[in-house]
N, CA, C and O atoms as a printed pandas DataFrame, in Angstrom:
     atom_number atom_name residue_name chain_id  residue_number  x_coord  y_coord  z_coord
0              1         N          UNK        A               1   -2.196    6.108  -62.719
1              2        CA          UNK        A               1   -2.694    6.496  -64.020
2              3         C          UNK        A               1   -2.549    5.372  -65.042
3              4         O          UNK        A               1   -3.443    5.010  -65.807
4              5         N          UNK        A               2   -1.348    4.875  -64.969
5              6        CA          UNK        A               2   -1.410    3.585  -66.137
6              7         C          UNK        A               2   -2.289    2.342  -65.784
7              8         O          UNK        A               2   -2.600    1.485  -66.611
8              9         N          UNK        A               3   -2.688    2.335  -64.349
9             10        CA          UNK        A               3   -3.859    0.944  -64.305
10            11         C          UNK        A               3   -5.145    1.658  -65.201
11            12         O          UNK        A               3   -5.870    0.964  -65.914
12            13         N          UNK        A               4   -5.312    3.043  -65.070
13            14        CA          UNK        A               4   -6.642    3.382  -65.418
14            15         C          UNK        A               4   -6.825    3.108  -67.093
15            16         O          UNK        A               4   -7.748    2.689  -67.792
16            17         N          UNK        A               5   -5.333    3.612  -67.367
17            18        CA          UNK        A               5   -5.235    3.476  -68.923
18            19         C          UNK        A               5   -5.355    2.374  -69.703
19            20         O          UNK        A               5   -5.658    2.321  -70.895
20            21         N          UNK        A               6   -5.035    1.288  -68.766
21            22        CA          UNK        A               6   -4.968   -0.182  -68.944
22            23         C          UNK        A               6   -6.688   -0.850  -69.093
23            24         O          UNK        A               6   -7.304   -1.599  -69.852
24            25         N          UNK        A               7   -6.891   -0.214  -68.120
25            26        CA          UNK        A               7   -9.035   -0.615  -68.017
26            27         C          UNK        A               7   -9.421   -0.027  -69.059
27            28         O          UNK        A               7   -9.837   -0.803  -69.920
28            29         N          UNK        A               8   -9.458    1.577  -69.451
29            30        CA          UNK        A               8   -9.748    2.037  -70.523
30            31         C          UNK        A               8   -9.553    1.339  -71.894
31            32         O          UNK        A               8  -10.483    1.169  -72.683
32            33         N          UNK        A               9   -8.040    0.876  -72.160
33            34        CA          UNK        A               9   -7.844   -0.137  -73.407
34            35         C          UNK        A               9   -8.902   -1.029  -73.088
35            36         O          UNK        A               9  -10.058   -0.915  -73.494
36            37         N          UNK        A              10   -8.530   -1.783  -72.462
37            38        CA          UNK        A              10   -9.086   -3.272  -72.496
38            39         C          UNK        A              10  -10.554   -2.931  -73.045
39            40         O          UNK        A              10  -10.951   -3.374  -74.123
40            41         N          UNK        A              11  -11.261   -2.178  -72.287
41            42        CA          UNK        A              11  -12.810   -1.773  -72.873
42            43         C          UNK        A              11  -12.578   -1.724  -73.768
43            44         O          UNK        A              11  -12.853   -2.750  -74.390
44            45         N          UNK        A              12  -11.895   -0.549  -74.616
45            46        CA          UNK        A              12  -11.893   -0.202  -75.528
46            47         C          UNK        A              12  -11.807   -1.210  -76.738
47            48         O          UNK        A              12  -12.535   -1.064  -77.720
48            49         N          UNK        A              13  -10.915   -2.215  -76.638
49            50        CA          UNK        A              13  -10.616   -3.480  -77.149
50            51         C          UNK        A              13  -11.855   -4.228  -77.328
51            52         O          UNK        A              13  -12.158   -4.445  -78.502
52            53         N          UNK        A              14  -12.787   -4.754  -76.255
53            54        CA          UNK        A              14  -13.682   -5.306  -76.010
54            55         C          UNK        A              14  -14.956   -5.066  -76.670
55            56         O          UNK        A              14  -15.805   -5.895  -76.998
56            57         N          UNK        A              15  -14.956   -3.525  -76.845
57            58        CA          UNK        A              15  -16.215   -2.951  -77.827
58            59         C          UNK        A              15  -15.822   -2.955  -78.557
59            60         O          UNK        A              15  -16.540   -2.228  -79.242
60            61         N          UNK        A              16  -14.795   -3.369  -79.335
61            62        CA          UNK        A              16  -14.451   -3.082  -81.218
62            63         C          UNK        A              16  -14.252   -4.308  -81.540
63            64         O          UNK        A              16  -13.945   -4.467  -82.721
64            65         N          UNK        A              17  -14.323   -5.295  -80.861
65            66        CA          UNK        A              17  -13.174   -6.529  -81.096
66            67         C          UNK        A              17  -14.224   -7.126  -82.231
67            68         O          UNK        A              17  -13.768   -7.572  -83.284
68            69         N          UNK        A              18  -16.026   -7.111  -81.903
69            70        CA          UNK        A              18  -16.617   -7.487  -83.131
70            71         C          UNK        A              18  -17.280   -6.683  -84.100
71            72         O          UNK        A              18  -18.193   -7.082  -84.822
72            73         N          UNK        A              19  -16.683   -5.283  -84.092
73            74        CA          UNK        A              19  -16.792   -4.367  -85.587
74            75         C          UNK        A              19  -16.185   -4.797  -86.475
75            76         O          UNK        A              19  -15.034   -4.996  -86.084
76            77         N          UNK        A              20  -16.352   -5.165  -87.869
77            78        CA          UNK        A              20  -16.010   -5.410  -88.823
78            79         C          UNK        A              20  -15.501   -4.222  -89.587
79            80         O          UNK        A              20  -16.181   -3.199  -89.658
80            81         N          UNK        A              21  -14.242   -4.333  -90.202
81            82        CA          UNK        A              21  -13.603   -3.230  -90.102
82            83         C          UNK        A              21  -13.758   -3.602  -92.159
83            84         O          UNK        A              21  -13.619   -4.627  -92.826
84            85         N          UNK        A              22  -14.066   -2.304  -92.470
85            86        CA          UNK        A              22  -14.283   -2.315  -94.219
86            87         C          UNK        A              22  -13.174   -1.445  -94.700
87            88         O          UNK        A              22  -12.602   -0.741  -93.869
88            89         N          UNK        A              23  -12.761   -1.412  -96.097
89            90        CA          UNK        A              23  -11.911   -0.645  -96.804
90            91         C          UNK        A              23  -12.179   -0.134  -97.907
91            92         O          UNK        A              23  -11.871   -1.084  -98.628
92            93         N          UNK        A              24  -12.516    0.638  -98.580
93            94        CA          UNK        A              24  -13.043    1.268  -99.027
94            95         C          UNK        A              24  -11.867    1.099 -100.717
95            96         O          UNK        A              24  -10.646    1.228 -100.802
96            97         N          UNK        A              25  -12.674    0.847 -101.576
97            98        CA          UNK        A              25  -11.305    0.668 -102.459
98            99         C          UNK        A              25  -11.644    1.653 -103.693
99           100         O          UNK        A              25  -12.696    1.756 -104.324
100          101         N          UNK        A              26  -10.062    2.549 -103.879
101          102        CA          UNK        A              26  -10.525    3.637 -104.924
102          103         C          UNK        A              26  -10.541    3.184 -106.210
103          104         O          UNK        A              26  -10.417    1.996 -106.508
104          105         N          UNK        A              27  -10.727    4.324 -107.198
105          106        CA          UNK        A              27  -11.252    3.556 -108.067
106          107         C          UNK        A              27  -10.050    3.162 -109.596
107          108         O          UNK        A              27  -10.295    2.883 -110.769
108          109         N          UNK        A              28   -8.938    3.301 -108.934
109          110        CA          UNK        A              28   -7.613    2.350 -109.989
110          111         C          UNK        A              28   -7.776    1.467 -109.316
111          112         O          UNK        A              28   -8.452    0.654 -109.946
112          113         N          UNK        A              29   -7.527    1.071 -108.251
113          114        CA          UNK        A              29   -7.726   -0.513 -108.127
114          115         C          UNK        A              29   -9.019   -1.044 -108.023
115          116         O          UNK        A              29   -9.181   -2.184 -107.587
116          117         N          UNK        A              30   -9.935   -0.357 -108.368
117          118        CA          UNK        A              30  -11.653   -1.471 -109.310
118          119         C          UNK        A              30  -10.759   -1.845 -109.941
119          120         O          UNK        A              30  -10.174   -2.852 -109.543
120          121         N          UNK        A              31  -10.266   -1.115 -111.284
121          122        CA          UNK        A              31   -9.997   -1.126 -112.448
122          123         C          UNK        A              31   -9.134   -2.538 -112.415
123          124         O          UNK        A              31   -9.567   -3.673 -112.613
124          125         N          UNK        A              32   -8.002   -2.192 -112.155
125          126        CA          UNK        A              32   -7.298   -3.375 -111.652
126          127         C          UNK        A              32   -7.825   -5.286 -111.533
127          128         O          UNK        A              32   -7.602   -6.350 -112.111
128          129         N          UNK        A              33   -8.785   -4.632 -110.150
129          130        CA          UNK        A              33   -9.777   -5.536 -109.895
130          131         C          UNK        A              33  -10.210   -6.238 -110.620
131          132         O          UNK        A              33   -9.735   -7.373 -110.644
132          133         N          UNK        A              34  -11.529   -5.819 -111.729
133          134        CA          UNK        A              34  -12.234   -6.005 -112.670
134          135         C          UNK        A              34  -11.210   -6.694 -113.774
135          136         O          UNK        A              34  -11.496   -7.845 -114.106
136          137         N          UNK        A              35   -9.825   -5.974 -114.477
137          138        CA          UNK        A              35   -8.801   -6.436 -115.576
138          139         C          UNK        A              35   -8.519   -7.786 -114.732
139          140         O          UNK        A              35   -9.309   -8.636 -115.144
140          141         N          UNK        A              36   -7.829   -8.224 -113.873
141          142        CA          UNK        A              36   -7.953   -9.440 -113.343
142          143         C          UNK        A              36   -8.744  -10.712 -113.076
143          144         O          UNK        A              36   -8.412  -11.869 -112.819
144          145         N          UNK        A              37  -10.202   -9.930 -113.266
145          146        CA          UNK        A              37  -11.306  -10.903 -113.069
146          147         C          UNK        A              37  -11.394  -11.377 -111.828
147          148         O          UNK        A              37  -12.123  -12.351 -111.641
148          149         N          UNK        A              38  -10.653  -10.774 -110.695
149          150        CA          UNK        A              38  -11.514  -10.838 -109.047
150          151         C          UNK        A              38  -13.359  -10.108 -109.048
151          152         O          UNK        A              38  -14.211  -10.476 -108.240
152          153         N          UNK        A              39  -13.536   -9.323 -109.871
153          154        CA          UNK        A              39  -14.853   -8.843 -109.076
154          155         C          UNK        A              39  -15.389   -8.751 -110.410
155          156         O          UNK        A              39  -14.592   -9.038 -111.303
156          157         N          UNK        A              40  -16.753   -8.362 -110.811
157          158        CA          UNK        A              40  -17.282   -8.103 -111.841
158          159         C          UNK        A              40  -17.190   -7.143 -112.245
159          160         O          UNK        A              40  -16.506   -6.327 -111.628
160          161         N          UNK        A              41  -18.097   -6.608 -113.990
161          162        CA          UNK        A              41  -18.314   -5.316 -113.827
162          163         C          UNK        A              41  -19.083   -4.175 -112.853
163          164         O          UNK        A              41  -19.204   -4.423 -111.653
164          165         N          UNK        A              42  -19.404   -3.389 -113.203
165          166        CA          UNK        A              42  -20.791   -2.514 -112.215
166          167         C          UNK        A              42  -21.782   -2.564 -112.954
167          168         O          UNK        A              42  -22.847   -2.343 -112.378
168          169         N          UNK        A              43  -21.833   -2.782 -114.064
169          170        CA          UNK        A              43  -22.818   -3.129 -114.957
170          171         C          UNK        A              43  -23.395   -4.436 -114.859
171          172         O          UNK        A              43  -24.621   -4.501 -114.760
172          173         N          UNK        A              44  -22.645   -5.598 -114.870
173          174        CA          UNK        A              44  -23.310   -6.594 -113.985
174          175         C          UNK        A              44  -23.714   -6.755 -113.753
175          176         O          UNK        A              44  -24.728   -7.226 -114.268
176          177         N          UNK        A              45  -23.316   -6.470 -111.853
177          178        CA          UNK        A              45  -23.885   -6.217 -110.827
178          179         C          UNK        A              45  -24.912   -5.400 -110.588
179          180         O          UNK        A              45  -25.698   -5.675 -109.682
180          181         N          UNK        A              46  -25.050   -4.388 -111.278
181          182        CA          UNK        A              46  -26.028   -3.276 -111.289
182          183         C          UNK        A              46  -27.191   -4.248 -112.381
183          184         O          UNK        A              46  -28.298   -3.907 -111.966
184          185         N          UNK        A              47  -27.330   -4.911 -113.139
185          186        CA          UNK        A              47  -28.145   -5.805 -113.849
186          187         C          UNK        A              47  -29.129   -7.041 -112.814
187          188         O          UNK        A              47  -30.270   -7.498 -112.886
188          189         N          UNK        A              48  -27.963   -7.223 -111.892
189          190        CA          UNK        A              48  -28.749   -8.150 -110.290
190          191         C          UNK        A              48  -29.490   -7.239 -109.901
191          192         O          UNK        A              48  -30.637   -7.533 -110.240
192          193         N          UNK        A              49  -29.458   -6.032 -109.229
193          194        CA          UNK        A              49  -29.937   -4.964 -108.574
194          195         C          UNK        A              49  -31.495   -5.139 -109.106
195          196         O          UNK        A              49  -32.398   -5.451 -108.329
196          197         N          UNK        A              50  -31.671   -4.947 -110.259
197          198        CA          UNK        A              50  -32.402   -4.522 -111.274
198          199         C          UNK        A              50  -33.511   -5.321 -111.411
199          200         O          UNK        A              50  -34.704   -5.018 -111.429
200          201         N          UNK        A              51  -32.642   -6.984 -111.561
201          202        CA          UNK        A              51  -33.836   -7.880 -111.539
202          203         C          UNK        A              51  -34.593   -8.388 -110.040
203          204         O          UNK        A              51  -35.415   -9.262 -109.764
204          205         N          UNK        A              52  -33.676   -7.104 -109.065
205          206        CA          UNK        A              52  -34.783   -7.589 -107.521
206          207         C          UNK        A              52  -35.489   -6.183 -107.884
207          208         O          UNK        A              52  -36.604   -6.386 -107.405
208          209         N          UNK        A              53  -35.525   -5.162 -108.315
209          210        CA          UNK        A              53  -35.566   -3.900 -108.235
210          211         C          UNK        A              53  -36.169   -2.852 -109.848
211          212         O          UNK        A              53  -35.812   -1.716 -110.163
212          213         N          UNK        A              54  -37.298   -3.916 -110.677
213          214        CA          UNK        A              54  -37.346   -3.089 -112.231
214          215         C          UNK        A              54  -37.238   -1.810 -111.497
215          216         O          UNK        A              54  -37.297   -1.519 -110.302
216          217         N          UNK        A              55  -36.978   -0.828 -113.091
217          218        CA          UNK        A              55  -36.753    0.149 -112.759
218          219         C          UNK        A              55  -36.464    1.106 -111.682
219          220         O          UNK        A              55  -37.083    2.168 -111.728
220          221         N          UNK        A              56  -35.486    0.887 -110.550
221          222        CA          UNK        A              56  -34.681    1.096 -109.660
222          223         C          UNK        A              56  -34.115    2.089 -110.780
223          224         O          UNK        A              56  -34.185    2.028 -112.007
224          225         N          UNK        A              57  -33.233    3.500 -109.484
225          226        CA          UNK        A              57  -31.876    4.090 -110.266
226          227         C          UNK        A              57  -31.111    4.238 -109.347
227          228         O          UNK        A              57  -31.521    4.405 -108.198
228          229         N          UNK        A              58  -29.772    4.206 -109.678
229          230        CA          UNK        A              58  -29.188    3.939 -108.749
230          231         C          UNK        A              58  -28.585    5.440 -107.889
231          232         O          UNK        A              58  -28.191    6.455 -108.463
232          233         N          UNK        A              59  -28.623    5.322 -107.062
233          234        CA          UNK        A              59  -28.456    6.233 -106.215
234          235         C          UNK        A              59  -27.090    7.013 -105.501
235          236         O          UNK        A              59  -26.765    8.196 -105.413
236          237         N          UNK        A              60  -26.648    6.099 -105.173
237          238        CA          UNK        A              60  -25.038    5.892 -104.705
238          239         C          UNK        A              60  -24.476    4.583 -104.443
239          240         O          UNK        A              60  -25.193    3.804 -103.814
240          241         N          UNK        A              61  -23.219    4.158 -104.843
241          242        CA          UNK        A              61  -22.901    3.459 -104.829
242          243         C          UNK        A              61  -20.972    3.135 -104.532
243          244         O          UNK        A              61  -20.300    4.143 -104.748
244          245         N          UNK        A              62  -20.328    2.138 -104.181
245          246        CA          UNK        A              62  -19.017    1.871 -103.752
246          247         C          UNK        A              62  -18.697    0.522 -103.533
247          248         O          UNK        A              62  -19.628   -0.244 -103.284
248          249         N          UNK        A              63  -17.669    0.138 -103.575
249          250        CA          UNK        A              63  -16.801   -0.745 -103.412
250          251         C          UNK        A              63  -16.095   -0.926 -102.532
251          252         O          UNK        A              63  -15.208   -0.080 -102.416
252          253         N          UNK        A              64  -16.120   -2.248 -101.335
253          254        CA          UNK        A              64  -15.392   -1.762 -100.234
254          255         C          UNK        A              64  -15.046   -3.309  -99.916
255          256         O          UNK        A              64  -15.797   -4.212 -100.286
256          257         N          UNK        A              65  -13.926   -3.529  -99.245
257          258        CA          UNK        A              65  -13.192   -5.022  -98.974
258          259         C          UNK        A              65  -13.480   -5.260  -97.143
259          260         O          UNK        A              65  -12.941   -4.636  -96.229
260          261         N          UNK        A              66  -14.253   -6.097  -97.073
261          262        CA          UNK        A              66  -14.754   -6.228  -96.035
262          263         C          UNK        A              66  -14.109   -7.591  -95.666
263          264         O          UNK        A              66  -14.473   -8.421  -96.500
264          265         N          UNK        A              67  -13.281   -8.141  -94.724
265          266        CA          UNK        A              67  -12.741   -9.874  -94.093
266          267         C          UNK        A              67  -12.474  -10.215  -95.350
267          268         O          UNK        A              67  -12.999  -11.263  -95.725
268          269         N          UNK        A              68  -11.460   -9.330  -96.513
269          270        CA          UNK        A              68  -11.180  -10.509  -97.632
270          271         C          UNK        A              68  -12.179  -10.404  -98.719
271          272         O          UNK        A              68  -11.913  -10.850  -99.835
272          273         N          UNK        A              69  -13.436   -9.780  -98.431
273          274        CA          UNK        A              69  -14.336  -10.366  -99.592
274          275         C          UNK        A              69  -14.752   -8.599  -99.766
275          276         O          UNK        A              69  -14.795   -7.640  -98.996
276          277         N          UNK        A              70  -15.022   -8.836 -101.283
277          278        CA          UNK        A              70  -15.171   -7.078 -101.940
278          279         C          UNK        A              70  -16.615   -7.614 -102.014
279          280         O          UNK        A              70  -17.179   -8.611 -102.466
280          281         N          UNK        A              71  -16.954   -6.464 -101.344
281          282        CA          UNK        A              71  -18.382   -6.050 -101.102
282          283         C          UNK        A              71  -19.210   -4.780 -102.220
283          284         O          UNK        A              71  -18.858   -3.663 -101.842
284          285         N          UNK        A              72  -19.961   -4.715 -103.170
285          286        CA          UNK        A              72  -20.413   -3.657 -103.582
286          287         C          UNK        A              72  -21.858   -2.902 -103.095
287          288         O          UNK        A              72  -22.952   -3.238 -103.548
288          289         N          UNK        A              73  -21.677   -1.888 -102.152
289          290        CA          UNK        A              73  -22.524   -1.152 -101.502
290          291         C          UNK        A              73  -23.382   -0.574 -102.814
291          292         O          UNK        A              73  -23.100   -0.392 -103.999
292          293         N          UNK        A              74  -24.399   -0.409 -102.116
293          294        CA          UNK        A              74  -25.111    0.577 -102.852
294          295         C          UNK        A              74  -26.725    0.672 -102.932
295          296         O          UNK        A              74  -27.381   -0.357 -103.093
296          297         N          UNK        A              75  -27.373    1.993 -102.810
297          298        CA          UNK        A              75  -28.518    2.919 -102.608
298          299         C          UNK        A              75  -29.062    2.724 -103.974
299          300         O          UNK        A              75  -28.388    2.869 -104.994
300          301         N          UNK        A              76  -30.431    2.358 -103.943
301          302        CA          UNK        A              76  -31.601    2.430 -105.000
302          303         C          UNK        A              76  -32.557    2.942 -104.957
303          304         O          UNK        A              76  -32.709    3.349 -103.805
304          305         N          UNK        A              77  -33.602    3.268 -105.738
305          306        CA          UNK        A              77  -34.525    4.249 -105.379
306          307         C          UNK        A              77  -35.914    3.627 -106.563
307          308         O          UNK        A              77  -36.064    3.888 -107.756
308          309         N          UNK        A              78  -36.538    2.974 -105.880
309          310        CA          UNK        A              78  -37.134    1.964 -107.086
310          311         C          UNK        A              78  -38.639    2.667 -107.422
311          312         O          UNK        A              78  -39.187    3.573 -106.793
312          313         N          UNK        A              79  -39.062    2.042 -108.466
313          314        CA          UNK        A              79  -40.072    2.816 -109.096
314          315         C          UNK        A              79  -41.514    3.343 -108.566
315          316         O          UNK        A              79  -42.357    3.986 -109.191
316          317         N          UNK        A              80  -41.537    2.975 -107.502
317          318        CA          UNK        A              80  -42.365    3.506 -106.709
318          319         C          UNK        A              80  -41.856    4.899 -105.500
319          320         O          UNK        A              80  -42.582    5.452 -104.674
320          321         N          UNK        A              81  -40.871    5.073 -105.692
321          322        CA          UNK        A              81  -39.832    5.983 -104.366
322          323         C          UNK        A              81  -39.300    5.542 -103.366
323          324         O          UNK        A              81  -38.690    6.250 -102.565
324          325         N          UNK        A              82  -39.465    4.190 -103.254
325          326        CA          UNK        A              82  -38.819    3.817 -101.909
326          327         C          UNK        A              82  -37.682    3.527 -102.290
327          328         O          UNK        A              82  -37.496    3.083 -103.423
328          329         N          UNK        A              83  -36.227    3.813 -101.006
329          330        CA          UNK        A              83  -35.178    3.369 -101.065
330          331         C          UNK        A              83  -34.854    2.289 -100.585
331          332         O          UNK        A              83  -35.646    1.739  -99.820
332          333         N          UNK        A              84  -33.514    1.633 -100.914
333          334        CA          UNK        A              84  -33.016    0.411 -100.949
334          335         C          UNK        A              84  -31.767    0.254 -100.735
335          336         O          UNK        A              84  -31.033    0.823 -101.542
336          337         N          UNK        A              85  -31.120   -0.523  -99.642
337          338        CA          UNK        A              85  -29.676   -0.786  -99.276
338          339         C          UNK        A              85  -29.773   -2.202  -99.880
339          340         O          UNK        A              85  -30.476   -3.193  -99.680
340          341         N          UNK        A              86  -28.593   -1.810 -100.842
341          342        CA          UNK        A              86  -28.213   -3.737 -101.131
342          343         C          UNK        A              86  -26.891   -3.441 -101.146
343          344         O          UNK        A              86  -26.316   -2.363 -101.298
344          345         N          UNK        A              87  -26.241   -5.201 -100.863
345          346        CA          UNK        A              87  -24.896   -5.397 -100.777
346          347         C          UNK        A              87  -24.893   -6.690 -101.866
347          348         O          UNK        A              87  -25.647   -7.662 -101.815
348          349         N          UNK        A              88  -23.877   -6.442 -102.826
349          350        CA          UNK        A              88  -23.524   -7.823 -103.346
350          351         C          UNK        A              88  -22.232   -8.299 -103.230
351          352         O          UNK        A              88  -21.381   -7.430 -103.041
352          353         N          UNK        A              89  -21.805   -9.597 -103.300
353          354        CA          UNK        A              89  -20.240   -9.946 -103.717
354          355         C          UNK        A              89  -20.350   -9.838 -105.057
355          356         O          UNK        A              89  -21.089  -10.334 -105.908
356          357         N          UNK        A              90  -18.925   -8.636 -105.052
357          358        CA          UNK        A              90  -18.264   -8.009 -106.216
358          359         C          UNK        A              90  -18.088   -9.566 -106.925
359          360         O          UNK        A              90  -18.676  -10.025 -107.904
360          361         N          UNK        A              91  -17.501   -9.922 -106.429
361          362        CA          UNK        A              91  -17.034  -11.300 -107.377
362          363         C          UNK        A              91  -18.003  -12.241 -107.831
363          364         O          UNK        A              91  -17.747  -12.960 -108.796
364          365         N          UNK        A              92  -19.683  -12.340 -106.902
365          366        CA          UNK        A              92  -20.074  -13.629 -107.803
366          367         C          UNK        A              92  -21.263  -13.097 -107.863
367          368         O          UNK        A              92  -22.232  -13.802 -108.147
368          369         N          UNK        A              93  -21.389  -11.751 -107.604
369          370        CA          UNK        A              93  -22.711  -11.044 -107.996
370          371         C          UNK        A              93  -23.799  -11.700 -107.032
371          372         O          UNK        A              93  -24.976  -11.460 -107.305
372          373         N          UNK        A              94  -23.531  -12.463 -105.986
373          374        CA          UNK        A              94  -24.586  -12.712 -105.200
374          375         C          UNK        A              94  -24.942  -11.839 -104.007
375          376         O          UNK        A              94  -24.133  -11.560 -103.123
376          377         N          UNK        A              95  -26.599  -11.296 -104.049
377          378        CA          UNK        A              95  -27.064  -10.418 -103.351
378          379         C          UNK        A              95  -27.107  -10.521 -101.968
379          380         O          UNK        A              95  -28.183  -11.077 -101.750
380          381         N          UNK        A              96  -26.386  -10.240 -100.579
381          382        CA          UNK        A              96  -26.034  -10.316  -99.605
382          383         C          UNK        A              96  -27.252  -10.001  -98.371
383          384         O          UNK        A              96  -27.750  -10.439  -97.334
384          385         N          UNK        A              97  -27.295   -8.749  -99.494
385          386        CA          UNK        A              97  -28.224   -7.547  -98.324
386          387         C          UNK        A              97  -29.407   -6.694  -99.088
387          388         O          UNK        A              97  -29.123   -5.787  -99.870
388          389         N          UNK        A              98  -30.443   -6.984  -98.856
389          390        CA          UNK        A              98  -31.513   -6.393  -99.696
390          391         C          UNK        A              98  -32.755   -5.813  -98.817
391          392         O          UNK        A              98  -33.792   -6.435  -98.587
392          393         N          UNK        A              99  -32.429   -4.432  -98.352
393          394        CA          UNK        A              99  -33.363   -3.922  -97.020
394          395         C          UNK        A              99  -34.143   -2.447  -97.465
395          396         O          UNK        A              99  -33.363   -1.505  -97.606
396          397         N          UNK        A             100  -35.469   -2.179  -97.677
397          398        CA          UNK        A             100  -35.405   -0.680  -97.528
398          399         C          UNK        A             100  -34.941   -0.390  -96.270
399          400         O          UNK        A             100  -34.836   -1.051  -95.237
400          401         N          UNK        A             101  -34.592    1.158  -96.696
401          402        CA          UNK        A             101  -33.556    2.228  -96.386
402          403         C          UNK        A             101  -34.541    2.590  -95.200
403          404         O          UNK        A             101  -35.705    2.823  -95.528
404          405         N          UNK        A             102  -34.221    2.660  -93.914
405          406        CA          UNK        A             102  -35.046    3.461  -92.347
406          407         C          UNK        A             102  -34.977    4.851  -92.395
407          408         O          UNK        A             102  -35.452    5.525  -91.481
């Protein structure tokens, strides 16, 4: 039984080893965040959104620490109805990820 358990890890190991593992950060430590000047406002950032996206609203949105670097997720819904996944760095407001939504 423990060789089997041993093969099982190792797989198991092997399929996760390149998931990128995110953290999700609540929202006293934005606050935090932001008083320090690691990440921007959401206002900001939500101002980048905007100029890939006129009249976009925003949809849902979060903050999450991905390898070290704060990532700001978030759903748009731009003036025509189509949706929108973008990712920016919290910190320099540069747009990462800019895809409609499948």
């Amino acid at each position: 039984m423990t060789k089997l358990t041993a093969i099982l890890s190792a797989a198991l190991l092997a399929t996760t080893a390149g998931v990128v593992q995110a953290r999700d950060i609540a929202p006293d430590e934005v606050v935090k965040l932001h008083n320090a000047g690691t990440i921007q406002s959401f206002e900001k950032l939500n101002e980048a959104v905007l100029v890939q996206h006129p009249g976009a609203t925003l949809e849902d949105g979060e903050l999450e620490e991905e390898q070290g670097r704060y990532v700001y997720e978030l759903e748009v819904r731009d003036a025509q109805g189509v949706e929108w996944d973008l990712e920016l760095d919290a910190a320099t407001g540069e747009i990462l990820k800019n895809h409609k939504d499948d």
